[in-house]
C-alpha positions as CSV (number, residue, x, y, z in Angstrom):
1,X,-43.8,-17.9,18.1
2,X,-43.8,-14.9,15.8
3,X,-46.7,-14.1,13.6
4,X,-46.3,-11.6,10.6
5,X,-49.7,-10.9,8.4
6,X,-48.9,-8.9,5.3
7,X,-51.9,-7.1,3.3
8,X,-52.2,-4.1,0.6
9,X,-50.4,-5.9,-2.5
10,X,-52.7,-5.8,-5.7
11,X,-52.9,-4.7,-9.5
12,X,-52.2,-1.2,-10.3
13,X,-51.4,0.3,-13.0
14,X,-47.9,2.0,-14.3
15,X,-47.3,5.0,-12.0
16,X,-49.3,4.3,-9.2
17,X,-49.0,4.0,-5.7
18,X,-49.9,0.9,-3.2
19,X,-48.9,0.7,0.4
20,X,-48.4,-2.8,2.1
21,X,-49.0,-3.3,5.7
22,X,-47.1,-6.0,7.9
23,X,-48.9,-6.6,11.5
24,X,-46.9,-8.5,14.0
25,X,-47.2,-10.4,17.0
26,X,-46.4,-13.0,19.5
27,X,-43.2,-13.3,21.3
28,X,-41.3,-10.4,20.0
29,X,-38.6,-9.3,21.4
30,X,-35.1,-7.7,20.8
31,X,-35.2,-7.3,17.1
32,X,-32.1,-6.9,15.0
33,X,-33.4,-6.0,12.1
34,X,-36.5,-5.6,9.8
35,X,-38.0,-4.9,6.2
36,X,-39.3,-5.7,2.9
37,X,-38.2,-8.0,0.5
38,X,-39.4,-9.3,-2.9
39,X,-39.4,-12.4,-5.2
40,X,-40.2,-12.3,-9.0
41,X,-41.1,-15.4,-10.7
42,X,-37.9,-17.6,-11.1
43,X,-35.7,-14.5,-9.3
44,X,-34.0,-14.7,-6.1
45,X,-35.9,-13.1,-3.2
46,X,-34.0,-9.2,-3.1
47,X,-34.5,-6.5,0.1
48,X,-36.4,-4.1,-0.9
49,X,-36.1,-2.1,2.7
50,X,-34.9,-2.4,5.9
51,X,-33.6,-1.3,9.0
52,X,-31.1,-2.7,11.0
53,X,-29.9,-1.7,15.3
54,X,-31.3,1.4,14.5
55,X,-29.6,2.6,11.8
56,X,-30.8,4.5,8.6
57,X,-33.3,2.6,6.6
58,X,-31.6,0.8,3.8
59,X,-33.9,0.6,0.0
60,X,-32.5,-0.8,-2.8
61,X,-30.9,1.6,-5.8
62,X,-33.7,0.4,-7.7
63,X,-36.4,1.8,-5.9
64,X,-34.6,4.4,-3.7
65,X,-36.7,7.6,-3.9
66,X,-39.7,5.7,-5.0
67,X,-40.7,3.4,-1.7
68,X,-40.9,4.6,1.7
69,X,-40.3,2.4,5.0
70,X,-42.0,3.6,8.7
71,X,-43.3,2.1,11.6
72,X,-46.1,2.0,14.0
73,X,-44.5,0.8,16.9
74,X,-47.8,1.1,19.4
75,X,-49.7,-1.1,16.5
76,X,-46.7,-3.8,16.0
77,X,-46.9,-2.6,12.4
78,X,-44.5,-1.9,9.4
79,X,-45.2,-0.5,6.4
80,X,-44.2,0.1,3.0
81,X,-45.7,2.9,0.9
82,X,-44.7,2.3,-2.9
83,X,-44.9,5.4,-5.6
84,X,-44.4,5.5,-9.1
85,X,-44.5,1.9,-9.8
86,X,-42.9,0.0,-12.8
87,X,-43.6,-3.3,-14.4
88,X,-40.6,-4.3,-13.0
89,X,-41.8,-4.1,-9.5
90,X,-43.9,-7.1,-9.8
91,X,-43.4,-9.4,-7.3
92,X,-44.6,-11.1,-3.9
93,X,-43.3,-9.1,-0.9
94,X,-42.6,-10.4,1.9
95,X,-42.4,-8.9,5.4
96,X,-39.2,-10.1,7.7
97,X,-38.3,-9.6,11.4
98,X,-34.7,-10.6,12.6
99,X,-34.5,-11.7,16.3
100,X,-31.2,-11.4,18.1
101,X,-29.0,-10.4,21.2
102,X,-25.8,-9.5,22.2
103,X,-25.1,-13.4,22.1
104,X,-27.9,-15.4,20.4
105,X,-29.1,-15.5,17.3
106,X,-32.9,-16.2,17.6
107,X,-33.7,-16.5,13.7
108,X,-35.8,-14.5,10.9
109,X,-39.5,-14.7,10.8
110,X,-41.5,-14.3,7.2
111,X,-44.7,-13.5,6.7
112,X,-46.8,-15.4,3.9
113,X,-46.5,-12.7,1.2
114,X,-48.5,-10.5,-0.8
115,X,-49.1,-10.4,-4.6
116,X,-47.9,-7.1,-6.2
117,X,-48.4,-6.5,-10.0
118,X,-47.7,-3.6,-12.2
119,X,-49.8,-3.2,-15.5
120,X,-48.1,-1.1,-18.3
């Protein structure tokens, strides 16, 4: 089993910064792919940011040059730093990991999400 705790979401105000934190563990092991994604109330859930086989790290147009993607590799840890909020960055975000190999697809993993508002 894979275990992702997320943690940093809460209420800022217009313009200011938050960064979210996404600590993993169990059995992790040859991961595809992994990143952010959001949900607004009655809104399909929309990557934020993410990584895939290495590649560059992908945002969305709508915060591209706002949020910022790394990772701590020695803690098992992901994070998301997130500048210059807007209102319509509200959301839960939710951390994902993508397990695969050259020939099985071993499934995503969420973790349980974390509250995100913007005040204007």
């Amino acid at each position: 089993h894979v275990q992702l705790v997320e943690s940093g979401g809460g209420l800022v105000q217009l313009g200011g910064s938050l960064r979210l934190s996404c600590a993993a563990s169990g059995r992790i092991f040859s991961i595809y792919g992994m990143g952010w994604y959001r949900q607004a109330p009655g809104k399909q859930r929309e990557l934020v940011a993410g990584i895939t086989s290495g590649g560059p790290t992908n945002y969305a147009d709508s915060v591209k040059g706002r949020f910022i993607f790394s990772r701590d590799n020695a803690k098992n840890t992901v994070y998301l730093q997130m500048n210059t909020l807007k209102p319509e960055d509200t959301a839960v975000y939710y951390c994902n990991v993508a397990l695969r190999t050259a020939t099985m697809n071993y499934g995503d993993y969420w973790g349980q999400g974390t509250q995100v508002t913007v005040s204007s």
